[in-house]
PDB file as gemmi writes it, atoms N, CA and C in Angstrom:
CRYST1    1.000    1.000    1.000  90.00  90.00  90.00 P 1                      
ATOM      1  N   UNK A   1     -87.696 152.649-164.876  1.00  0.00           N  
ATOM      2  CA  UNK A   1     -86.979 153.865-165.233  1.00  0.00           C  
ATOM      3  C   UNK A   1     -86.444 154.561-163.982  1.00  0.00           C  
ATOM      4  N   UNK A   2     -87.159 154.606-163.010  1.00  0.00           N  
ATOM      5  CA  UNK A   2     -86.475 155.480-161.613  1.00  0.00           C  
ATOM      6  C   UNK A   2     -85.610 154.745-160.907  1.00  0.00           C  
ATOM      7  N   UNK A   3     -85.783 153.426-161.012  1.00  0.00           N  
ATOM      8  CA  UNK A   3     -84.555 152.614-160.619  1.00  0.00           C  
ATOM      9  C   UNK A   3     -83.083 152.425-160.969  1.00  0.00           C  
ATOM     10  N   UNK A   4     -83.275 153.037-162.549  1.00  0.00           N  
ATOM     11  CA  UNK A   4     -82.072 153.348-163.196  1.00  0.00           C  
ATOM     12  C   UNK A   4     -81.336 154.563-162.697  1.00  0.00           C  
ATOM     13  N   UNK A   5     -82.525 155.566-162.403  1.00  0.00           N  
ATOM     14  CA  UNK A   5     -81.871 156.882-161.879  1.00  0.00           C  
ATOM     15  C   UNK A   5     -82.075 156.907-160.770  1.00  0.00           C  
ATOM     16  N   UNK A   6     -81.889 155.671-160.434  1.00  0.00           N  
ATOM     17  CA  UNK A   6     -81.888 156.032-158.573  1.00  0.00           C  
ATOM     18  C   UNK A   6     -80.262 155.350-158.438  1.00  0.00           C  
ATOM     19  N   UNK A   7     -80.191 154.347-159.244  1.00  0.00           N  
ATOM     20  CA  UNK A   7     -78.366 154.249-159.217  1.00  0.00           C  
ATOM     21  C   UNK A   7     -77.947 154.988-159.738  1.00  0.00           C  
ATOM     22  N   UNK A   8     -78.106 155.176-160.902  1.00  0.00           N  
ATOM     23  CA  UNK A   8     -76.979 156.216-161.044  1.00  0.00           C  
ATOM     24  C   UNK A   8     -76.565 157.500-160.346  1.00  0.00           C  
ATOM     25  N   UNK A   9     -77.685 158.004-159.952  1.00  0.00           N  
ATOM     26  CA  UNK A   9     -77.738 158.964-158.557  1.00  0.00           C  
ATOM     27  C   UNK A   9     -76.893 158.404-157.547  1.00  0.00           C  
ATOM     28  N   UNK A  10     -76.894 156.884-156.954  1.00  0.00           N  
ATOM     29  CA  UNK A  10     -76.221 156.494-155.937  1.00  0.00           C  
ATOM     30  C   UNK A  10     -74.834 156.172-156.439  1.00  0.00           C  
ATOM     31  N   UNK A  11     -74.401 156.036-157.973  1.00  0.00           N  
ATOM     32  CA  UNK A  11     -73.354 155.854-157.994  1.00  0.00           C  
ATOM     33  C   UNK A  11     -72.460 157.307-158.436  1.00  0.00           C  
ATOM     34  N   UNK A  12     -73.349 158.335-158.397  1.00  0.00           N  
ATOM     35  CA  UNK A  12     -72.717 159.779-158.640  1.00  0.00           C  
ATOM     36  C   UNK A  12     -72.043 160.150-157.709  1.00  0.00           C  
ATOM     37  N   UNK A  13     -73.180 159.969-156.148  1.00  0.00           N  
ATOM     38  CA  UNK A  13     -72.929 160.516-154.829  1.00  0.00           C  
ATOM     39  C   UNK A  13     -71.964 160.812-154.294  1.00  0.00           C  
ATOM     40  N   UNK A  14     -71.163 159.436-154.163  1.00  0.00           N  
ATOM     41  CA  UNK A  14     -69.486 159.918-153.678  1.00  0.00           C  
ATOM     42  C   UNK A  14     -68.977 160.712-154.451  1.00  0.00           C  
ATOM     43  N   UNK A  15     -68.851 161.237-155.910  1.00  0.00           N  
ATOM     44  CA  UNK A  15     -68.297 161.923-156.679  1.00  0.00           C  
ATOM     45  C   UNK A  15     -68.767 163.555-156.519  1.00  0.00           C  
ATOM     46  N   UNK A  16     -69.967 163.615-156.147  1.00  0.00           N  
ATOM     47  CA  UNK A  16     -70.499 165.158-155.975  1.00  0.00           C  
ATOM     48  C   UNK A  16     -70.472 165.361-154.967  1.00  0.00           C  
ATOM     49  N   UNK A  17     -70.467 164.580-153.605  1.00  0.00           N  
ATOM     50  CA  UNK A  17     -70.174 164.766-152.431  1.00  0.00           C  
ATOM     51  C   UNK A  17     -68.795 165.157-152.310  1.00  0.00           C  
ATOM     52  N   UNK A  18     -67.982 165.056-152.704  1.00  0.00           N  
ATOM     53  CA  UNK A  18     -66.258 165.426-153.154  1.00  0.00           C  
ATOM     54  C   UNK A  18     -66.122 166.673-153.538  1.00  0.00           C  
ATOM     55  N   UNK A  19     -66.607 166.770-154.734  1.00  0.00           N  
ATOM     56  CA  UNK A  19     -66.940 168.180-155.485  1.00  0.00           C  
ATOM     57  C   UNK A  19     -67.597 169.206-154.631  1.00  0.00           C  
ATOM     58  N   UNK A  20     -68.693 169.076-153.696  1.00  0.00           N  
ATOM     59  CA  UNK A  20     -69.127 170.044-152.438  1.00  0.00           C  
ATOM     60  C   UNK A  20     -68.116 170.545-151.894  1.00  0.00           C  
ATOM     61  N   UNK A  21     -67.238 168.863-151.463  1.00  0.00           N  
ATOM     62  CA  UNK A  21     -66.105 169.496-150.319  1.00  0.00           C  
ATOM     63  C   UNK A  21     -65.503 170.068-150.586  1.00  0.00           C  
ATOM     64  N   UNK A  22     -64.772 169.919-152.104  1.00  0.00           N  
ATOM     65  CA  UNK A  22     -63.793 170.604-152.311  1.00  0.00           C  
ATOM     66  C   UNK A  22     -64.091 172.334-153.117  1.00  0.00           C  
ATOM     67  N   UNK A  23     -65.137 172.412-153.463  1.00  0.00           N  
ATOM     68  CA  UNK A  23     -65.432 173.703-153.724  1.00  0.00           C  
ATOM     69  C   UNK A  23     -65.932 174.531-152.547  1.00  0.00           C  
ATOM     70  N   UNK A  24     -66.234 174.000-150.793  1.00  0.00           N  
ATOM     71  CA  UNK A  24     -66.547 174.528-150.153  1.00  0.00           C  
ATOM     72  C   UNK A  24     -65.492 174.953-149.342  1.00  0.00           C  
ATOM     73  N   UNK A  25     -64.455 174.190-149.374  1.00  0.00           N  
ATOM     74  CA  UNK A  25     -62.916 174.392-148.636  1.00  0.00           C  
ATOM     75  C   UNK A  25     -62.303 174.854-149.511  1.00  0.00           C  
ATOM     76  N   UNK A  26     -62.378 175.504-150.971  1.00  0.00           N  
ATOM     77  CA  UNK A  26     -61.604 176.363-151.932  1.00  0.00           C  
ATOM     78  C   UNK A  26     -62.102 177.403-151.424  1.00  0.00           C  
ATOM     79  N   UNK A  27     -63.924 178.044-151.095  1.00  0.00           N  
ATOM     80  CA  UNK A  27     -64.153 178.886-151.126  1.00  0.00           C  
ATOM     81  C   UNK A  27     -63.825 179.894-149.508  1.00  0.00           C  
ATOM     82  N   UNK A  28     -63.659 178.623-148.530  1.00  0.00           N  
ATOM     83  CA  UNK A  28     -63.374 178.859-147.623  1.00  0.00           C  
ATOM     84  C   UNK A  28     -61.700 179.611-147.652  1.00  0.00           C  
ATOM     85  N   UNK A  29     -60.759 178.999-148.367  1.00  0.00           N  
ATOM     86  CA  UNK A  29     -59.613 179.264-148.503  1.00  0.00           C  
ATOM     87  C   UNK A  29     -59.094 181.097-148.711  1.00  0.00           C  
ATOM     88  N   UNK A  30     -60.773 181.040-150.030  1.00  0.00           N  
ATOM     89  CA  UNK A  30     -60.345 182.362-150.847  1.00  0.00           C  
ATOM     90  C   UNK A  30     -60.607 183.372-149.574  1.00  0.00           C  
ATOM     91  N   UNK A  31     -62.068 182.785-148.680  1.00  0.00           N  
ATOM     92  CA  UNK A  31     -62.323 183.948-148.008  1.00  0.00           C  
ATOM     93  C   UNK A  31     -61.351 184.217-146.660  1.00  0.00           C  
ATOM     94  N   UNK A  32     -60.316 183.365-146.261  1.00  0.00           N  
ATOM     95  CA  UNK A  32     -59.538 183.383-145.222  1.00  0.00           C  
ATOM     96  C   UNK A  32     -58.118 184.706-146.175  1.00  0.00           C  
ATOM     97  N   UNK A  33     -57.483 184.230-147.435  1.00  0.00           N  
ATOM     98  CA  UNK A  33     -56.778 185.158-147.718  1.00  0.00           C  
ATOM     99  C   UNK A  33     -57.229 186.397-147.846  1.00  0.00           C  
ATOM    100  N   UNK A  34     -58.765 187.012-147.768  1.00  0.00           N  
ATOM    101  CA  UNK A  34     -59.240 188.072-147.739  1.00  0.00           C  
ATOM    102  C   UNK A  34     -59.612 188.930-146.263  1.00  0.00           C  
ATOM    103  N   UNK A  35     -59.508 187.883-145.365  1.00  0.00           N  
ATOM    104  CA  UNK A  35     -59.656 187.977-144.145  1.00  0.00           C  
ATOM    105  C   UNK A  35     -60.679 188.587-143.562  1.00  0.00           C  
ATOM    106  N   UNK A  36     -62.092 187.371-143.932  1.00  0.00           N  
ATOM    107  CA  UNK A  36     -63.349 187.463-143.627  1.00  0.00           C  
ATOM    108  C   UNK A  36     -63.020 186.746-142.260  1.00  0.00           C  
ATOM    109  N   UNK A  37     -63.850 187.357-141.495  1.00  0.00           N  
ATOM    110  CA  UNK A  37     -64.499 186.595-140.125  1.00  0.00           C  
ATOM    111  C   UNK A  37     -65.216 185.031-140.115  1.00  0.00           C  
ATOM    112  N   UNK A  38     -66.136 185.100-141.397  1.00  0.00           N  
ATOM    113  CA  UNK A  38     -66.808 184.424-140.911  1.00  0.00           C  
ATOM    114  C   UNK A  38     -65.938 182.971-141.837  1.00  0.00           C  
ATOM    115  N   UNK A  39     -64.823 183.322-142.037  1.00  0.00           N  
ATOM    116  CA  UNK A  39     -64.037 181.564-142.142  1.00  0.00           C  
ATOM    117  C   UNK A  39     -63.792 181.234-141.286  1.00  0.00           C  
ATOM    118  N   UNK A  40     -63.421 182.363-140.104  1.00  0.00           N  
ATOM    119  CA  UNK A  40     -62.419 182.124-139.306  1.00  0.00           C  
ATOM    120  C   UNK A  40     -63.477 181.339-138.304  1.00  0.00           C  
ATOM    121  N   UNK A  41     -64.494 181.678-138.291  1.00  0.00           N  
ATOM    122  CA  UNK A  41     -65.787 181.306-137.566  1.00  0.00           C  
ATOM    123  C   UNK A  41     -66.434 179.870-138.068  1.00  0.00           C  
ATOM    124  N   UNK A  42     -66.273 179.685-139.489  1.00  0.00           N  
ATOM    125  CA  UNK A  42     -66.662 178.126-140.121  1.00  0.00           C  
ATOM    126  C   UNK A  42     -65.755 177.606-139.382  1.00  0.00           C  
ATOM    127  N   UNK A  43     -64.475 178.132-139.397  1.00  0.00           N  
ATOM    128  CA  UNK A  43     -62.811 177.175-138.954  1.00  0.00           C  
ATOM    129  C   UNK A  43     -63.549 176.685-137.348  1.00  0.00           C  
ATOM    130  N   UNK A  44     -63.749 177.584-137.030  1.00  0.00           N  
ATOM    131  CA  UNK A  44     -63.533 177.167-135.142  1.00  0.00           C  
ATOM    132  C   UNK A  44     -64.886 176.122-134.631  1.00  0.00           C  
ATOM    133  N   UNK A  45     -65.894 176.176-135.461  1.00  0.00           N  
ATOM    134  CA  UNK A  45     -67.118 175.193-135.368  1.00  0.00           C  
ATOM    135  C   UNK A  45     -66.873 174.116-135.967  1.00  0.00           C  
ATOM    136  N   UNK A  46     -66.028 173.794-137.405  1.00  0.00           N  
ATOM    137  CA  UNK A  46     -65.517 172.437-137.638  1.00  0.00           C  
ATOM    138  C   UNK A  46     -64.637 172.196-136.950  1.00  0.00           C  
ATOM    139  N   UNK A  47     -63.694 172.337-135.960  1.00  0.00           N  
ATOM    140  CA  UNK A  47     -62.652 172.203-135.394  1.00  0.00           C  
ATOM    141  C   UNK A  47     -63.495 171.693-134.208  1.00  0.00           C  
ATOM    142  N   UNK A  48     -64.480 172.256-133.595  1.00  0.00           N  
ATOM    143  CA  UNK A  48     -65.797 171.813-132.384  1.00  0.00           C  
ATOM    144  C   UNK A  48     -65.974 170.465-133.178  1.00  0.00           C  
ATOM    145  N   UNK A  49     -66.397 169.780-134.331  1.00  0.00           N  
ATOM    146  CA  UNK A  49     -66.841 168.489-134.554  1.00  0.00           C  
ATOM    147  C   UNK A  49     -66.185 167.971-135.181  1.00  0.00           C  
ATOM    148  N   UNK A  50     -64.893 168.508-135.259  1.00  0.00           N  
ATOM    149  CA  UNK A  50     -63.956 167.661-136.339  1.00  0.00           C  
ATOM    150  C   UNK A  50     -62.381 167.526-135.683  1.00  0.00           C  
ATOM    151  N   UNK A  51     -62.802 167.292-134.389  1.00  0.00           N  
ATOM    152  CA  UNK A  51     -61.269 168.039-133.560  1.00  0.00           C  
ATOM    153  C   UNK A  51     -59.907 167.103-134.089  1.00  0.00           C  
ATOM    154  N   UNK A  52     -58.730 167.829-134.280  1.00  0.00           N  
ATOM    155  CA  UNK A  52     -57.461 167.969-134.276  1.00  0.00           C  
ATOM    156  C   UNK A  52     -56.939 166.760-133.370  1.00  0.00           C  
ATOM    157  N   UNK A  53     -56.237 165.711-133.391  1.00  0.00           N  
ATOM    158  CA  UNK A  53     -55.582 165.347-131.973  1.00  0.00           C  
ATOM    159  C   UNK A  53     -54.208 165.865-131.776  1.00  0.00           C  
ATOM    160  N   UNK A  54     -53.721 166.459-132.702  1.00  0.00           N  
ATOM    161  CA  UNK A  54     -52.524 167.332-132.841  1.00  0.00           C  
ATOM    162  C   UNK A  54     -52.647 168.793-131.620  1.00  0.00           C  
ATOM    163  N   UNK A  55     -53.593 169.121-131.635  1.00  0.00           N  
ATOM    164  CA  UNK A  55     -54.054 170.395-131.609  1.00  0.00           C  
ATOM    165  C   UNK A  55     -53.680 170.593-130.173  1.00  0.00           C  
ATOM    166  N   UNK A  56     -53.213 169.623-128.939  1.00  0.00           N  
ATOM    167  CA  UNK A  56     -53.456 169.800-127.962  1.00  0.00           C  
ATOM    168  C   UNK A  56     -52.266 169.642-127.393  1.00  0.00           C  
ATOM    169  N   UNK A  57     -51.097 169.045-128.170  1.00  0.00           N  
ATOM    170  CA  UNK A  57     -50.006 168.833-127.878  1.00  0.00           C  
ATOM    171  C   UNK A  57     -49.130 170.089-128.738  1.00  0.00           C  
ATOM    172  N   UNK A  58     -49.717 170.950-129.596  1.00  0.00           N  
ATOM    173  CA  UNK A  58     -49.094 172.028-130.032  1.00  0.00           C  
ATOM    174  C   UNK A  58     -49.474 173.326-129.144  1.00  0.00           C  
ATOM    175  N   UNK A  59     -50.635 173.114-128.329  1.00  0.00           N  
ATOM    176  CA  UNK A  59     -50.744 174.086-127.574  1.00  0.00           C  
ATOM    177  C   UNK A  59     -49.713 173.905-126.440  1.00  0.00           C  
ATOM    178  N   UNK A  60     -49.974 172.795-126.240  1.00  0.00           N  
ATOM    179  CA  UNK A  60     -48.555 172.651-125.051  1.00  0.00           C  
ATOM    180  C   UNK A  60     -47.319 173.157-125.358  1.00  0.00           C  
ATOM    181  N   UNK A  61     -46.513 172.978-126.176  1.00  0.00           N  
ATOM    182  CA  UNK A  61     -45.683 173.352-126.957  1.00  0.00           C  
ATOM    183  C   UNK A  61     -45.730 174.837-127.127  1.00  0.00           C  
ATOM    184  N   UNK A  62     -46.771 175.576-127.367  1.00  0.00           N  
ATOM    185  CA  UNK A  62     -46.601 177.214-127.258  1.00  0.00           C  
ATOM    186  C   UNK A  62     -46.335 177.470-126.010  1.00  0.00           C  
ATOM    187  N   UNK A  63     -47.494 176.881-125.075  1.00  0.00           N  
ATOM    188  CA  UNK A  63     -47.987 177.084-123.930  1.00  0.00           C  
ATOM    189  C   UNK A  63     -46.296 177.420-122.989  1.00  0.00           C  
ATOM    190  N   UNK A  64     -45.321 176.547-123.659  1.00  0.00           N  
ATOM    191  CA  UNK A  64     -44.144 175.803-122.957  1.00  0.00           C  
ATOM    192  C   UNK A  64     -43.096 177.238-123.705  1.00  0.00           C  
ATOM    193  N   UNK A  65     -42.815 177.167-125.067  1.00  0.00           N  
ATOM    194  CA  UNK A  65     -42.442 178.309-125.031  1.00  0.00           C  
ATOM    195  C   UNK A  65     -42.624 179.764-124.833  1.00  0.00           C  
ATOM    196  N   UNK A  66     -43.860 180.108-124.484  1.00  0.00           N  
ATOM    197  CA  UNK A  66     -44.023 181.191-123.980  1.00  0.00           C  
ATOM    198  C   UNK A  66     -43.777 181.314-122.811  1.00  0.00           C  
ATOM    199  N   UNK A  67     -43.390 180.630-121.998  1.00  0.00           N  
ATOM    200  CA  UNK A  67     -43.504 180.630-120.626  1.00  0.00           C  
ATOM    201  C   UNK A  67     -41.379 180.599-120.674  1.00  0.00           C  
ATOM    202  N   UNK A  68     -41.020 179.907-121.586  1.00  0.00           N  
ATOM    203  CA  UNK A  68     -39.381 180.312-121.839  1.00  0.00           C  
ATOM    204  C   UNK A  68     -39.215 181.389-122.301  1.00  0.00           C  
ATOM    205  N   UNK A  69     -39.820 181.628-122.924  1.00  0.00           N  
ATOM    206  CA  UNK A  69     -39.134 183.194-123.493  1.00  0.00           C  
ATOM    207  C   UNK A  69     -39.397 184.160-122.499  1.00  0.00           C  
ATOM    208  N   UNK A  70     -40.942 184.550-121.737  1.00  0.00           N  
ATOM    209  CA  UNK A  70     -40.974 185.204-120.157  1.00  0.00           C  
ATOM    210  C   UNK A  70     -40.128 185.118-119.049  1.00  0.00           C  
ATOM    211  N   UNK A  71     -39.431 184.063-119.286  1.00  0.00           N  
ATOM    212  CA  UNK A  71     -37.756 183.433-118.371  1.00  0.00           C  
ATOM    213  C   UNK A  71     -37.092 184.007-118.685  1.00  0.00           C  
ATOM    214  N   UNK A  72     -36.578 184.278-120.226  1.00  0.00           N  
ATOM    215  CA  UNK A  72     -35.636 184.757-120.544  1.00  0.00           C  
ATOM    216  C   UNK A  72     -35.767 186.162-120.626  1.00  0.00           C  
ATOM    217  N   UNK A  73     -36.670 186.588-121.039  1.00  0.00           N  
ATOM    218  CA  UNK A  73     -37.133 188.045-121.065  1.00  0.00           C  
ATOM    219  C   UNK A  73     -36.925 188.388-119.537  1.00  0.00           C  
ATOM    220  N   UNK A  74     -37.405 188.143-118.232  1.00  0.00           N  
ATOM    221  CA  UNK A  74     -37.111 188.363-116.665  1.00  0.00           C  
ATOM    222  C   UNK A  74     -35.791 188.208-116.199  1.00  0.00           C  
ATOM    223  N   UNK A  75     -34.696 187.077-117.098  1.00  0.00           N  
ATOM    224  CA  UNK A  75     -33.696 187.079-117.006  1.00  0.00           C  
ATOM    225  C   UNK A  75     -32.526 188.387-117.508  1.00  0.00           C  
ATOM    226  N   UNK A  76     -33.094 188.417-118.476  1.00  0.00           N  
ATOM    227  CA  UNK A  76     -32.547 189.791-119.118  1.00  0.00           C  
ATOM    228  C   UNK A  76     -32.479 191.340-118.352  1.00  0.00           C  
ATOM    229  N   UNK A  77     -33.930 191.019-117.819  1.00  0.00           N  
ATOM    230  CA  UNK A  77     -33.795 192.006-116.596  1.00  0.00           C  
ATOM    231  C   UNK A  77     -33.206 192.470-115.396  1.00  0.00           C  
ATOM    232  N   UNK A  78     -32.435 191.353-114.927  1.00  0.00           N  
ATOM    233  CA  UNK A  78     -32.101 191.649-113.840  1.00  0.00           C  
ATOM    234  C   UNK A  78     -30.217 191.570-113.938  1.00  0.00           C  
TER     235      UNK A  78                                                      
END                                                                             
């Protein structure tokens, strides 16, 4: 008998493991449009173990236009 419900348990798993994620990243969602801290705080610790490889070439990319628009803004000045 526990062998039966030990598969079917193992064949649930991937399915409720899904259902976690996705009710934990809905709830995360709701609390970011409310503009709790502490998503913003889940966000930056999964981002620590779940890193972006995007993430580093878009900073460049700000990094790059901010530093044009301070050109142009100093240009304007003079």
């Amino acid at each position: 008998m526990s062998s039966q419900l030990f598969d079917f348990l193992l064949y649930l798993a991937p399915w409720i493991t899904l259902s976690l994620f996705l009710i934990v990243f809905f709830k995360l969602t709701v609390w970011v449009k409310k503009g709790k801290r502490s998503a913003i705080a889940v966000g930056f610790v999964l981002q620590t173990f779940l890193p972006n490889p995007n993430v580093e070439r878009r900073i460049d990319v700000l990094v790059k236009q901010e530093q044009t628009n301070e050109d142009n803004h100093d240009a304007s000045k003079n």
